[in-house]
N, C-alpha and C positions, 0 to 999 in steps of 0.2 A: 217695900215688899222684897224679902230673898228670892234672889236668884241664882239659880246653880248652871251655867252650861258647858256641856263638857262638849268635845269636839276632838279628830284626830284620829278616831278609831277606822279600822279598814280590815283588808287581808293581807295579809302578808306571811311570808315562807318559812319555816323552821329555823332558826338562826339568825332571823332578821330581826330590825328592831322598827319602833313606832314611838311619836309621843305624843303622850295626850293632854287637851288642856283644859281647864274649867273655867272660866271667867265669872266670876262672882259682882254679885249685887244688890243695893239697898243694905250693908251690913257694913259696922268696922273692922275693913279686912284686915287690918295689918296686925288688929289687937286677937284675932280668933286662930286658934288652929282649924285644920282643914285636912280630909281623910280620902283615901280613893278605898272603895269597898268593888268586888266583882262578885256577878250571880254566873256558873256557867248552869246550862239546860239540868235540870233533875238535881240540883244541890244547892245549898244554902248559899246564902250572901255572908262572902268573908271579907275581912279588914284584911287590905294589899300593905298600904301606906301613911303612918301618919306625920305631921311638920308640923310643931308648935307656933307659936307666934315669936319666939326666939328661935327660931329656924331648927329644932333638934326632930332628927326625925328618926322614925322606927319603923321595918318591916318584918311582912311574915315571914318565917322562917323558907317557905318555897320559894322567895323572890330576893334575898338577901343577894348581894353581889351581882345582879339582873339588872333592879329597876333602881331607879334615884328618882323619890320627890323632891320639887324647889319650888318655891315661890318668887313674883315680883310683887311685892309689894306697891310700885307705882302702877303696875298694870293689872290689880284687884284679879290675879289671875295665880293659880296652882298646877303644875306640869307633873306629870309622870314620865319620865323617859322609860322604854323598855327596849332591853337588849336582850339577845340571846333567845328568842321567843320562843316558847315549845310548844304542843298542840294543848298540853293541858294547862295553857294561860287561855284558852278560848273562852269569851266570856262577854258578857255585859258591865262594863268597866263605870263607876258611878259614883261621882263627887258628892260627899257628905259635909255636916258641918252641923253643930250642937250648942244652942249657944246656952250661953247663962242661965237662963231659965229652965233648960231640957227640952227644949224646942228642937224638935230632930229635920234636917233641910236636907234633901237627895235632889239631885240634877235630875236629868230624863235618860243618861247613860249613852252610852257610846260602846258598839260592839267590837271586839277585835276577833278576828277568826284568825288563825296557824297553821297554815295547813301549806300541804304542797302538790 
């Protein structure tokens, strides 16, 4: 059975950073890529971050030079670092993952609020 749990989310100040992490389960983590999506209140769920299974990764354009996905592999586990935080990173932060088949797998989300 997948598992998705994400963990690390908090409050924290304008400028501060946080990082988050998802420990994954029942799946071959090291052969999947792996996605951080965020909902803030009244708007869609958007694609933050993705890292392939050959480690190449991509962000949106509001968190370029912010946030760095990585993965460990020995510890079935995907992080988010986030620096520089602003208040409109406020959100429901939420580990995805898609496998072969189109099977769509989301964690239970981790919130980060920005504020000061």
């Amino acid at each position: 059975q997948v598992q998705l749990v994400e963990s690390g989310g908090g409050l924290v100040q304008p400028g501060g950073s946080l990082r988050l992490s998802c420990a994954a389960s029942g799946f071959s983590f090291s052969i999947s890529g792996m996605n951080w999506y965020r909902q803030a209140p009244g708007k869609e769920r958007e694609l933050v971050a993705t890292i392939t299974a050959g480690a190449v990764t991509t962000y949106a354009d509001s968190v370029k030079g912010r946030f760095t996905i990585s993965r460990d592999n020995a510890k079935n586990t995907v992080y988010l670092q986030m620096n520089s935080l602003k208040p409109e990173d406020t959100a429901v932060y939420y580990c995805f993952r898609r496998d072969y088949y189109g099977h769509d797998y989301w964690g239970q989300g981790t919130q980060v609020t920005v504020s000061s």
